[in-house]
C-alpha positions as CSV (number, residue, x, y, z in Angstrom):
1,X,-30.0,21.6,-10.1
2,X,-32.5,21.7,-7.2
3,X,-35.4,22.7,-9.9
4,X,-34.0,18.7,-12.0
5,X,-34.4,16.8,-9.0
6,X,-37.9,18.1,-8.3
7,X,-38.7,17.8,-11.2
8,X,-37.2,13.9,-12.3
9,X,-39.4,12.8,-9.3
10,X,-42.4,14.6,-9.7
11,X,-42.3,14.0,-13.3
12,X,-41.8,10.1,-13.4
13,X,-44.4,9.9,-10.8
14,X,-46.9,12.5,-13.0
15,X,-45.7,9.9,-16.2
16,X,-46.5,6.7,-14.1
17,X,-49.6,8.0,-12.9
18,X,-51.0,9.2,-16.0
19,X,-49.7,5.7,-18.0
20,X,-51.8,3.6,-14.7
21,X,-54.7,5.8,-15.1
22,X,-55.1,6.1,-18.8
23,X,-54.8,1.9,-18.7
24,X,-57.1,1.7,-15.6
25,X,-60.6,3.5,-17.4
26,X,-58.9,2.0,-20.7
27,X,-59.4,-1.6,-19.7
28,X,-62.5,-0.6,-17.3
29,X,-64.6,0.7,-20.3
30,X,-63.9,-2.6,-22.1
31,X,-65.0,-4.3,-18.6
32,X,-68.1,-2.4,-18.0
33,X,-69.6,-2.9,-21.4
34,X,-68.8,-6.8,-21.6
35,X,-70.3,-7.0,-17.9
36,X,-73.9,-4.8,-19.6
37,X,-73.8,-6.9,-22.2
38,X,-73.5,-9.9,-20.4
39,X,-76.4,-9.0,-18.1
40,X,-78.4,-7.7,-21.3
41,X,-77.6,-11.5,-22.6
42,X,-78.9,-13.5,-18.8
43,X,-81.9,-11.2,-19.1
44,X,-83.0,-12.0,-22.8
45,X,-82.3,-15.6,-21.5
46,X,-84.3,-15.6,-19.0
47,X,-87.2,-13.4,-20.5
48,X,-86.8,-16.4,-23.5
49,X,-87.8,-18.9,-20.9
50,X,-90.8,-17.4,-20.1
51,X,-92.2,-16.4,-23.3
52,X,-91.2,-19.9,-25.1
53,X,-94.1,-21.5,-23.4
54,X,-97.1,-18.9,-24.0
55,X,-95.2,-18.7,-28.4
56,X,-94.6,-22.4,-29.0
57,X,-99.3,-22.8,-28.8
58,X,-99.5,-20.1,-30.8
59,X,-97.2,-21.0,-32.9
60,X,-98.4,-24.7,-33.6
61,X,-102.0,-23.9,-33.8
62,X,-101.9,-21.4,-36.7
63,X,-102.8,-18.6,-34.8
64,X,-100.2,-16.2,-36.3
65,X,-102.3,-13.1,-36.1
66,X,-102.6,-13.7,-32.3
67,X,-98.9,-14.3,-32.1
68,X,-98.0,-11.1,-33.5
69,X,-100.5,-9.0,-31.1
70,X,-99.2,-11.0,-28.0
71,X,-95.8,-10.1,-29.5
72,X,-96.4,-6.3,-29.1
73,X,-97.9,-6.4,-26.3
74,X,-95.6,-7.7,-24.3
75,X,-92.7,-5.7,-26.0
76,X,-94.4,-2.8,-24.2
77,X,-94.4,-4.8,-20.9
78,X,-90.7,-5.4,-20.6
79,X,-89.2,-3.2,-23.4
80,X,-87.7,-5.7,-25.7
81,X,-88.2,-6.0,-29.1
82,X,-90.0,-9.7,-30.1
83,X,-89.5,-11.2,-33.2
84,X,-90.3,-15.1,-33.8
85,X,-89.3,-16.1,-37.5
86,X,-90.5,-19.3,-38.9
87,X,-88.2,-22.6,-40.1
88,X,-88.0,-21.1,-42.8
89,X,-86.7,-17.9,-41.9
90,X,-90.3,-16.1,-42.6
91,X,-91.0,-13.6,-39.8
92,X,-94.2,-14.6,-38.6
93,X,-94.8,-11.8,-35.6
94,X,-92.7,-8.9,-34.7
95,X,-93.2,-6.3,-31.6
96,X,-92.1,-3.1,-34.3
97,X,-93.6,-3.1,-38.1
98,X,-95.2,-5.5,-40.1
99,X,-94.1,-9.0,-40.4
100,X,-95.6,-8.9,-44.2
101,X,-93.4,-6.5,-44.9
102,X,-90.1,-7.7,-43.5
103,X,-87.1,-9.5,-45.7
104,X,-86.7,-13.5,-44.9
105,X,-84.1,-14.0,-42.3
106,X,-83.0,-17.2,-42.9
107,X,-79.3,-16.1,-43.3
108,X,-79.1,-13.9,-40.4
109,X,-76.0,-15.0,-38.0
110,X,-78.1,-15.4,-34.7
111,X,-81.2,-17.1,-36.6
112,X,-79.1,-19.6,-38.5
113,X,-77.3,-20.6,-35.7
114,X,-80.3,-20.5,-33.5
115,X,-82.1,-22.9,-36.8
116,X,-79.8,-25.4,-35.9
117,X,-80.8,-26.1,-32.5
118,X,-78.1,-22.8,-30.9
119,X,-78.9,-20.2,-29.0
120,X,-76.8,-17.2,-30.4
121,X,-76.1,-13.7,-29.5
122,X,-75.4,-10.9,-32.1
123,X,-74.6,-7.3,-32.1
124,X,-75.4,-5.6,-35.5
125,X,-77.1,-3.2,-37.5
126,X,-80.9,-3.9,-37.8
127,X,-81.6,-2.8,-41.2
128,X,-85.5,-2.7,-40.3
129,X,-84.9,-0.2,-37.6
130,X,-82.0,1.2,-39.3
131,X,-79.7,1.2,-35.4
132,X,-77.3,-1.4,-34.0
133,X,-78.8,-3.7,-31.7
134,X,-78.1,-6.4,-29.1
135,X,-79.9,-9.5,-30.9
136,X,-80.2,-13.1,-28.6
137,X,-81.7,-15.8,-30.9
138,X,-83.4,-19.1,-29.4
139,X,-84.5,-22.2,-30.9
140,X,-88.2,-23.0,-30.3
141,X,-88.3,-27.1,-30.2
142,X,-91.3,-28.7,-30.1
143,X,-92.1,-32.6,-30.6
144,X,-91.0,-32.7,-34.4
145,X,-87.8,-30.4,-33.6
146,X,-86.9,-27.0,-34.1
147,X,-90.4,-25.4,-35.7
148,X,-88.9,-21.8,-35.2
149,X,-86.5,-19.1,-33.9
150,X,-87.4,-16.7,-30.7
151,X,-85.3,-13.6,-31.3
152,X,-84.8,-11.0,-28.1
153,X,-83.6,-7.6,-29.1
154,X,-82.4,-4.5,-27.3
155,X,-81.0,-1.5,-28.8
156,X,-77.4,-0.5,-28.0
157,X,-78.0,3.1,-27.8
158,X,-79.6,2.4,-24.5
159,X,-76.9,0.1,-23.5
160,X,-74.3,2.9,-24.8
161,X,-76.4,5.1,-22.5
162,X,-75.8,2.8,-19.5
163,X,-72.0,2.4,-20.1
164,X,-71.6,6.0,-21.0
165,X,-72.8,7.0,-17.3
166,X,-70.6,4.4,-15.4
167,X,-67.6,5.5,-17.6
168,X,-68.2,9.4,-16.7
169,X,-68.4,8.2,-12.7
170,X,-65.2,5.9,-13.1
171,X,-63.4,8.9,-15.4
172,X,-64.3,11.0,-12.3
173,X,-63.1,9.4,-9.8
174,X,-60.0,8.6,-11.4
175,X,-58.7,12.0,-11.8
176,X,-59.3,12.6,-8.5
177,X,-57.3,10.1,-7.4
178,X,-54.8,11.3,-10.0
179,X,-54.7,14.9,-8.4
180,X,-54.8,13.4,-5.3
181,X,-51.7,11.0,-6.3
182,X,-49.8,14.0,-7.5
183,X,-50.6,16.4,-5.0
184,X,-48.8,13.4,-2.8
185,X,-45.9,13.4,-5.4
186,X,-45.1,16.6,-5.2
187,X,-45.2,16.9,-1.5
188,X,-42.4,13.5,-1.5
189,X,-40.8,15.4,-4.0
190,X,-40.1,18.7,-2.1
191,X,-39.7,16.5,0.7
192,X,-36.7,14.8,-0.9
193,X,-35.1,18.0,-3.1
194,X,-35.5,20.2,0.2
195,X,-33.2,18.5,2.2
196,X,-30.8,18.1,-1.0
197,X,-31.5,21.8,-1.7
198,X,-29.9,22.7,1.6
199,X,-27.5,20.0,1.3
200,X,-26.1,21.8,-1.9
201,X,-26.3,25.2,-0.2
202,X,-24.1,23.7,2.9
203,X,-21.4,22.1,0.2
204,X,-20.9,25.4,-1.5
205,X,-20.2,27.0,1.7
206,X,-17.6,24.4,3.1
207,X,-16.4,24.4,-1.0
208,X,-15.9,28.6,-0.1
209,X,-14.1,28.0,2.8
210,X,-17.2,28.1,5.5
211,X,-16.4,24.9,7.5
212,X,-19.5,26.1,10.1
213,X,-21.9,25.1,7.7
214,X,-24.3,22.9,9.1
215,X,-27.6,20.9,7.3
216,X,-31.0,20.5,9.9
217,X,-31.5,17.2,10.3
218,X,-35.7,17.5,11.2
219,X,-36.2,14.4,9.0
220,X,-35.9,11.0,10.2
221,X,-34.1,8.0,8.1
222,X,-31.6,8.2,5.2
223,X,-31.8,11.8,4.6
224,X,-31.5,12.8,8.4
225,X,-28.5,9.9,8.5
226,X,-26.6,12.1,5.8
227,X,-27.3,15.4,7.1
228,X,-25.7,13.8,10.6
229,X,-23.1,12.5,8.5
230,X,-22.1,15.5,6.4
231,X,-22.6,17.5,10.0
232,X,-19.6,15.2,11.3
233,X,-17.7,15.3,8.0
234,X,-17.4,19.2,8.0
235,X,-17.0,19.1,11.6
236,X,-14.0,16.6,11.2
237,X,-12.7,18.7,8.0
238,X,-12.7,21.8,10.3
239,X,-10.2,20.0,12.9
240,X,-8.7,18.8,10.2
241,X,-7.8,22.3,8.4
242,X,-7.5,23.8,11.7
243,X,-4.8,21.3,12.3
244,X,-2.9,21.8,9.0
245,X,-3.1,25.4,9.5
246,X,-1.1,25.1,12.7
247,X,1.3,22.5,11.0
248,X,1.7,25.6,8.4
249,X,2.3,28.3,10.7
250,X,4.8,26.0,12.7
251,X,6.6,24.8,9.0
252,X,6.7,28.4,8.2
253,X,8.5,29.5,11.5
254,X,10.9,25.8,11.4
255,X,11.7,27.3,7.3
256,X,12.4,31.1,8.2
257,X,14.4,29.7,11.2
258,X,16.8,27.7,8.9
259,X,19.9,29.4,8.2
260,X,20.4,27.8,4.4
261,X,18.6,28.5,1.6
262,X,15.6,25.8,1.4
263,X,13.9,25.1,-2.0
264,X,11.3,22.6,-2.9
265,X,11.5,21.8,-6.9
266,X,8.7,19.8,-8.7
267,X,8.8,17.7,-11.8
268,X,8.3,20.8,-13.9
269,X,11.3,22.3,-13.0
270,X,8.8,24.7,-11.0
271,X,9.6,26.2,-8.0
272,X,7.1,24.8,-5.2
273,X,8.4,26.5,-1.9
274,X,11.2,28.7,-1.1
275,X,12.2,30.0,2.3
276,X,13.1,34.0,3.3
277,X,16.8,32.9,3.0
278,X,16.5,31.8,-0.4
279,X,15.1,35.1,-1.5
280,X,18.1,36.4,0.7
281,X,20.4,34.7,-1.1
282,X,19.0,35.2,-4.7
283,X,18.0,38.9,-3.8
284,X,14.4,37.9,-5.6
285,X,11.4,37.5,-3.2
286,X,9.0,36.3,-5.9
287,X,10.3,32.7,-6.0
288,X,6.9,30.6,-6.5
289,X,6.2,29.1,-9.3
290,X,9.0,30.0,-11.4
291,X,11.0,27.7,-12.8
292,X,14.7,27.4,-11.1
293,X,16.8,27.8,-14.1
294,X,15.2,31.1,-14.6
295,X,16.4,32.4,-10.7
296,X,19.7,29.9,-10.5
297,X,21.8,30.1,-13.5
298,X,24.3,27.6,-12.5
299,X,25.5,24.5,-14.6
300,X,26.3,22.5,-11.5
301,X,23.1,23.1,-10.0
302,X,21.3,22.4,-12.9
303,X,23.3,19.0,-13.2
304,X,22.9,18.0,-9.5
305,X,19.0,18.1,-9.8
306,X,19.3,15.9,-12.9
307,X,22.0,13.7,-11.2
308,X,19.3,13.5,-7.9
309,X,16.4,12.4,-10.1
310,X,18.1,10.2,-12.3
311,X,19.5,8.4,-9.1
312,X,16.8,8.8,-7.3
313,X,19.0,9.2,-3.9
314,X,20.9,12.0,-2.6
315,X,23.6,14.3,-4.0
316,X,25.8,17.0,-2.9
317,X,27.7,20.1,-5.5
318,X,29.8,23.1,-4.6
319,X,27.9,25.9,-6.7
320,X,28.9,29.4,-7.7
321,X,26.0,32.1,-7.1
322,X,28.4,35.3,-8.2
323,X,30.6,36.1,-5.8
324,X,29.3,33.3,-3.5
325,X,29.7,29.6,-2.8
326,X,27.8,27.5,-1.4
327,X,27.0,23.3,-1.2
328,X,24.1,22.7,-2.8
329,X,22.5,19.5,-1.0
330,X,19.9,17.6,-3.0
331,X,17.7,14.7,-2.4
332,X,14.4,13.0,-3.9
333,X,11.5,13.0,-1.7
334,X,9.7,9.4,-1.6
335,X,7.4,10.0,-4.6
336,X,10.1,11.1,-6.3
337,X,8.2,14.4,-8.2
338,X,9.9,16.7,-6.4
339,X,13.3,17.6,-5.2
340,X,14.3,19.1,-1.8
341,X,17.6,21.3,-1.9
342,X,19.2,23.0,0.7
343,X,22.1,25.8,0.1
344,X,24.5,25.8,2.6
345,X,26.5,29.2,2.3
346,X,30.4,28.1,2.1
347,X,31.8,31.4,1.5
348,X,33.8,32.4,4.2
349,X,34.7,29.3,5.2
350,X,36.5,29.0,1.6
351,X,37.7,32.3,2.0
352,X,39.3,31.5,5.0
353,X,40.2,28.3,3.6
354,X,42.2,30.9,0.5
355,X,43.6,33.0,2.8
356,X,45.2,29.7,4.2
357,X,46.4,28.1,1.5
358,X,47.9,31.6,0.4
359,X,49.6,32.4,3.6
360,X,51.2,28.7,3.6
361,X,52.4,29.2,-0.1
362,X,53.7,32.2,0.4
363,X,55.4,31.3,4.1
364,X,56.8,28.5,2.2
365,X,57.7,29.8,-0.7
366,X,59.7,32.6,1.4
367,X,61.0,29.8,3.8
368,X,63.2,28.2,1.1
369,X,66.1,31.0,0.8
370,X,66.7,31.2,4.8
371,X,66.4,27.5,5.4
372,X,69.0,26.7,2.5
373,X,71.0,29.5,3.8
374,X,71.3,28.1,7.4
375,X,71.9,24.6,5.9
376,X,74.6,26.3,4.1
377,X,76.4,27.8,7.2
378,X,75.6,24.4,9.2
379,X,77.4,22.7,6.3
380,X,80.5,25.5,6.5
381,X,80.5,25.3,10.4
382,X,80.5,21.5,10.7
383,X,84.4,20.7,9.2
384,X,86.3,23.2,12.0
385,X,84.1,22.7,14.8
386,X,84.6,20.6,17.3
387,X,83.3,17.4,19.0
388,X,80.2,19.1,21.4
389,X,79.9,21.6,18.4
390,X,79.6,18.8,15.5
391,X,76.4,17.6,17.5
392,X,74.8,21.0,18.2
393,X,75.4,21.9,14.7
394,X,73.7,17.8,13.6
395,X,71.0,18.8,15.3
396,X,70.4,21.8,13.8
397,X,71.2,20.1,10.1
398,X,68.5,17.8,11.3
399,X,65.8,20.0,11.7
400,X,67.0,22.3,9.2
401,X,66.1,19.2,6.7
402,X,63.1,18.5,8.3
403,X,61.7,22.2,7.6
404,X,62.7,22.0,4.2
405,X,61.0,18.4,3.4
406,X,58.1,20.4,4.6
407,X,58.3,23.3,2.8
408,X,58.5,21.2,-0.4
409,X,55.7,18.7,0.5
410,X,53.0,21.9,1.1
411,X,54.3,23.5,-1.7
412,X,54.2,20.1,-4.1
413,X,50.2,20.0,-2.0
414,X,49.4,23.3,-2.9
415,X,50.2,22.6,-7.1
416,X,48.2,19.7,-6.4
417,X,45.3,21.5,-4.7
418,X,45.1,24.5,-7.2
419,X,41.7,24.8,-8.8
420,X,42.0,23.6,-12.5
421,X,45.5,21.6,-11.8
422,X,45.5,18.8,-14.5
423,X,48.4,16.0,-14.4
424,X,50.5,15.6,-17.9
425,X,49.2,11.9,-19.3
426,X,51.7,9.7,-20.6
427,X,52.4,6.0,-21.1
428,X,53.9,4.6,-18.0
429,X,55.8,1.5,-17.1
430,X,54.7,1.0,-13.9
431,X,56.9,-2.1,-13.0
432,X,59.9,-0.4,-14.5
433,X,59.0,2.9,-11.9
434,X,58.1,0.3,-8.8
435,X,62.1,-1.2,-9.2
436,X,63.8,1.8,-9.8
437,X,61.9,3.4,-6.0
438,X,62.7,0.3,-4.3
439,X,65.8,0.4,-5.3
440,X,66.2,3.7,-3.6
441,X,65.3,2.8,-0.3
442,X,67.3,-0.3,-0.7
443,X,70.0,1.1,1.4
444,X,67.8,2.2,4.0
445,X,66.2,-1.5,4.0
446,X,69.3,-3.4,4.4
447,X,70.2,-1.2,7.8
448,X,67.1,-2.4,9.7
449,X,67.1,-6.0,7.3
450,X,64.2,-5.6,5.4
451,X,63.3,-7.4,2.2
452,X,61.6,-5.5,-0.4
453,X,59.6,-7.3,-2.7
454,X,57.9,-6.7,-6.4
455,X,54.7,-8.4,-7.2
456,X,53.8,-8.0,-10.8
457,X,53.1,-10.0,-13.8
458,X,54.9,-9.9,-16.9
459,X,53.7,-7.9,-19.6
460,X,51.9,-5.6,-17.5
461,X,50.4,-3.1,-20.0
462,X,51.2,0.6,-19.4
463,X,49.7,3.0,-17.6
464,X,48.2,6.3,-18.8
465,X,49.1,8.6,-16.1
466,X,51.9,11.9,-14.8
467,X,54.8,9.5,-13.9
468,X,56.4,12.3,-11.5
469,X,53.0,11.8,-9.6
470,X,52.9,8.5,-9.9
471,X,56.6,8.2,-8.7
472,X,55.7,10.3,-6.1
473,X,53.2,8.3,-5.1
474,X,55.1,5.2,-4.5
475,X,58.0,6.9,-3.0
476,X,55.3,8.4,0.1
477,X,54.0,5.2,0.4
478,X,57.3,2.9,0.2
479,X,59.0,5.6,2.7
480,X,56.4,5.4,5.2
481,X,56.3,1.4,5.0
482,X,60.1,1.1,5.7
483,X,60.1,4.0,8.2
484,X,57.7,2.2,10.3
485,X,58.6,-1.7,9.5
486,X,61.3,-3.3,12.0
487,X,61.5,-6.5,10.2
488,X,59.6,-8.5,7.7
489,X,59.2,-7.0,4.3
490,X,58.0,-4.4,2.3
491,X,56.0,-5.6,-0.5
492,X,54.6,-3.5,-3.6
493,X,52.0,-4.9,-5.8
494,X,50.7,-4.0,-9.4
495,X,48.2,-5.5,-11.1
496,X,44.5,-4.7,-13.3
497,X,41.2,-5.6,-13.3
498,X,39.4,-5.0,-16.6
499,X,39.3,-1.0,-17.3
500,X,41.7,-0.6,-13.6
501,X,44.9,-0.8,-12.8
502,X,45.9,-1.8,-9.0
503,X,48.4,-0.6,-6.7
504,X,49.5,-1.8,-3.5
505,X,51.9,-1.4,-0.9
506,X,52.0,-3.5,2.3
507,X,54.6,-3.8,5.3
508,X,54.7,-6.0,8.5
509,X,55.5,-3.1,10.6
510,X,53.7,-2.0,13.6
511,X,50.4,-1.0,12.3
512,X,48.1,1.3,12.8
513,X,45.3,1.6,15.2
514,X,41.9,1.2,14.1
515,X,40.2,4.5,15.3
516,X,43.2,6.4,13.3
517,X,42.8,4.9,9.9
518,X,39.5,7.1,8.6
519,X,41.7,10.2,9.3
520,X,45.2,8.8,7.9
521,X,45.1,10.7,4.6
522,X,44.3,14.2,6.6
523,X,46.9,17.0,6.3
524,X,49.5,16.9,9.1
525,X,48.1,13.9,10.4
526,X,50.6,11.2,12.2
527,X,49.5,8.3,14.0
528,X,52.9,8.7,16.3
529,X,53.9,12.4,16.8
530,X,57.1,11.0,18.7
531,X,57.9,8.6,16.4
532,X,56.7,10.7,13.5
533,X,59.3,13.4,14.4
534,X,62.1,11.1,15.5
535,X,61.8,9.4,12.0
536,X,61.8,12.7,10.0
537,X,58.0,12.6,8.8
538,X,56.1,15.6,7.8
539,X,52.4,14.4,8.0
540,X,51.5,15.6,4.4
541,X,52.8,12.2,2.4
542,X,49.6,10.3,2.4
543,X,47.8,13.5,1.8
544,X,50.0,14.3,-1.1
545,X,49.2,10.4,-2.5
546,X,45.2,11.4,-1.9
547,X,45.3,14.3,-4.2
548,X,47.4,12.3,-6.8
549,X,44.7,9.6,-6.7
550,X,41.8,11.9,-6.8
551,X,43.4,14.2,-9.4
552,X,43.9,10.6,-11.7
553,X,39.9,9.9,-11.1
554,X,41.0,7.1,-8.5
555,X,39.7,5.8,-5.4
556,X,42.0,5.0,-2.5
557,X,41.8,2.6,1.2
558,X,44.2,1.6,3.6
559,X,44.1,-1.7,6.4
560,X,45.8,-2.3,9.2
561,X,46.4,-4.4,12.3
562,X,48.4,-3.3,14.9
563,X,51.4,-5.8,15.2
564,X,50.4,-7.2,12.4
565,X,51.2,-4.7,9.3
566,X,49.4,-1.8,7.1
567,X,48.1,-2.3,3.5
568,X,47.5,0.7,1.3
569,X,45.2,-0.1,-1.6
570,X,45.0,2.4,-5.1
571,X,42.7,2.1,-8.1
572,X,43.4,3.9,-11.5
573,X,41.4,3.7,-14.4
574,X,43.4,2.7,-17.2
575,X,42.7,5.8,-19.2
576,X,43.0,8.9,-16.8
């Protein structure tokens, strides 16, 4: 690299250079001669004007021998050949050899022209001397016109001679400037690749990791400018890194201080980042750059990243890692290449959560015998007892019942929460169910004079769902709205909506309070504990209607205002 830049400036300089100077003594040598010949040409013309006068006597008086004498003679003087040829293109004296013996020369360029009255210059070979000359022809005019031809003559070789010596001193002095031009070039050039030189050096140290590298900045203008300004960059890159190196150690103490599994997932399915947890968890600590499904065999995980990406949102899934569980938290970062997931470890709190459903099942299910037994003897005690007896023993009936409805509700609950529990799906006449559970609260309605009304359209298409659970449903919710009505009505609604079939029971009884109704379908639950238990609830109805809902693939709501009344909303799909 540093060996091309030299060298492209050096060279188009050495290129440029030798182009100039090879046109420079090019067009100079052309110069010089036309400027020798042109002063060859002034000097023939001005040696013509003073011979003209001493020729044209001669010339007209007959005196040819003494023409030809003065000829040479003065040839010797100035050192120009003389020739003068007649009109008729005889030559009548000539400085070299006989004019006797010379050819006519009538039809020579420079002595035709010169014939006619022009002066006329010529360079050509003489064929008397046998070299090229430089012939200038003039017309000698006298009183009857042009009576002959004055031709001036110089050889070239002595011109050549002439030109040949300037051209040597200009050829000189033009490579010297050359090697002085390039000697200059080369100096600019490793004045220019120096600085780039170390430049380069600098760059490949920051590019190794060497963020001290620095460039010297001795020269002045653009290329001290960018060694100040690559100074600041890897100055500014060093805080920089310094900066993200801190970020890294704090991320990497916030990750090993989380107490989930933490793992970053990219578009490739690739495993980006994983903290110490993680590896805990999956007992692998070479995470990076695997692909998840090759550490996390789970279906559900595997379906909650594509669920995630697809949504492009958030998403939560209880996942089974062998004898683990654990809620697997996903959610798109902003570019949406990469997915964050968190696993938060669930296992003993379902454990816990097993070990209560199993102790209620099984206190339940051993509750049943002794509580029908004591209703039995209450029953068999009531008939001979007396007065202040007959209410002890009530009382005790009272309860007795109330235990039992409990005992049945948590174990109907605990069918209902059993992992793979599936309802039986048949055709239901839902209008047919509604009258036959409001007619069993019909005696209950007419002691506190309640009106209890069906809302549904004729032809109401079945409904594909259990019917004990749906009956079940709408007895919880019918019972609770007469318990807790005083007057008014009780009101049960059916309906559908497209692909949904709607349920609805509402009441004008006291209502419920609003900071009660997000926990109203919670386990045990009541609203009025006094009430509750002076009424004969259990606190496990609506709970028993959300598992029924959620089992059918519904969605459930309740509203309410106190004094005013409570509605209790269901949606079913059609198909369950």
């Amino acid at each position: 690299m540093k060996k091309t830049i030299f060298l492209k400036i050096f060279g188009s300089h050495l290129i440029l250079t030798l182009v100039l100077a090879a046109a420079v003594l090019a067009v100079s040598f052309r110069i010089i001669r036309r400027n020798h010949i042109d002063d060859q040409s002034a000097r023939l013309r001005e040696l013509s004007e003073v011979l003209k006068p001493q020729i044209l006597p001669l010339l007209g008086g007959g005196g040819i021998p003494e023409l030809d004498a003065y000829c040479k003679s003065m040839s010797r003087g100035i050192g120009v050949r003389i020739t003068v040829i007649g009109k008729e293109g005889v030559v009548l004296a000539s400085s070299e050899g006989d004019p006797a013996e010379m050819d006519i020369h009538a039809y020579r360029p420079e002595i035709f022209s010169a014939l006619q009255g022009h002066e006329q210059l010529a360079i050509r070979r003489s064929s008397t001397v046998e070299e090229d000359m430089l012939y200038a022809a003039f017309p000698l005019a006298g009183k009857d016109g042009v009576s002959g031809v004055l031709r001036l003559s110089v050889y070239m070789r002595t011109l050549d001679s002439l030109v040949s010596r300037w051209q040597k001193s200009l050829a000189r002095t033009v490579v010297l400037l050359m090697i002085f031009v390039l000697l200059a070039s080369a100096l600019l050039a490793r004045g220019i690749s120096g600085p780039i030189r170390e430049t380069i050096k600098a760059a490949r140290k920051v590019a190794a990791g060497d963020l001290n590298a620095k460039v010297s900045f001795r020269n002045r203008g653009e290329l001290g400018d960018f060694a100040r300004s690559f100074n600041a960059m890897t100055s500014e890159l060093k805080g920089t890194f310094d900066e993200l190196a801190a970020q890294k150690e704090e991320l990497g103490a916030v990750l090993s201080s989380i107490r989930e599994g933490l793992l970053v997932i990219d578009k490739n399915d690739r495993i980006l980042l994983a903290n110490g947890k993680l590896n805990e968890i999956l007992r692998n600590d070479e995470l990076g750059n695997r692909r998840y499904w090759e550490v996390i065999r789970s279906s559900k995980f595997t379906e909650l990243i594509r669920r995630v990406r697809a949504g492009g949102d958030h998403g939560e899934e209880e996942i089974r890692l062998e004898d683990r569980t654990f809620l697997g938290s996903a959610s798109c970062l902003p570019s949406c290449d990469k997915v964050v997931v968190t696993l938060h470890d669930l296992t003993e709190f379902r454990n816990i959560e097993k070990i209560k459903k199993d102790f209620i099942l099984n206190v339940s299910h051993e509750l049943r015998t002794p509580l029908a037994a004591v209703k039995g003897f209450v029953e068999a005690l009531e008939p001979p007892a007396d007065e202040e007896s007959r209410g002890y023993l009530g009382i005790i009936k009272r309860n007795t019942d109330r235990m039992i409805n409990i005992v049945e509700d948590l174990l109907r609950l605990s069918e209902l929460e059993e992992k793979g529990a599936q309802p039986e799906i048949e055709a239901v006449d839902m209008r047919n169910m509604a009258e036959n559970v409001l007619r069993l609260f019909e005696p209950a309605a007419l002691k506190k004079g309640l009106r209890l009304e069906l809302s549904a359209p004729e032809g109401l298409a079945p409904l594909k769902a259990d019917p004990y659970q749906m009956e079940q449903v709408l007895i919880n919710l019918v019972d609770n709205a007469v318990k807790y009505t005083e007057k008014g009505r009780v009101t049960v609604s059916l309906g559908e909506k497209g692909d949904e079939f709607l349920m609805s029971v509402s009441d004008t009884g006291i209502g419920i309070p609003a900071e009660h109704l997000p926990h109203l379908f919670e386990r045990f639950y009541v609203v009025d504990r006094s009430r509750s238990r002076k009424l004969g609830g259990t606190g496990l109805g609506l709970c028993i209607v959300k598992h029924i809902v959620l089992l059918h693939g519904g969605r459930f709501s309740a509203e309410s205002r106190v004094g005013e009344g409570t509605i209790v909303s269901i949606v079913l799909p059609r198909e369950s």
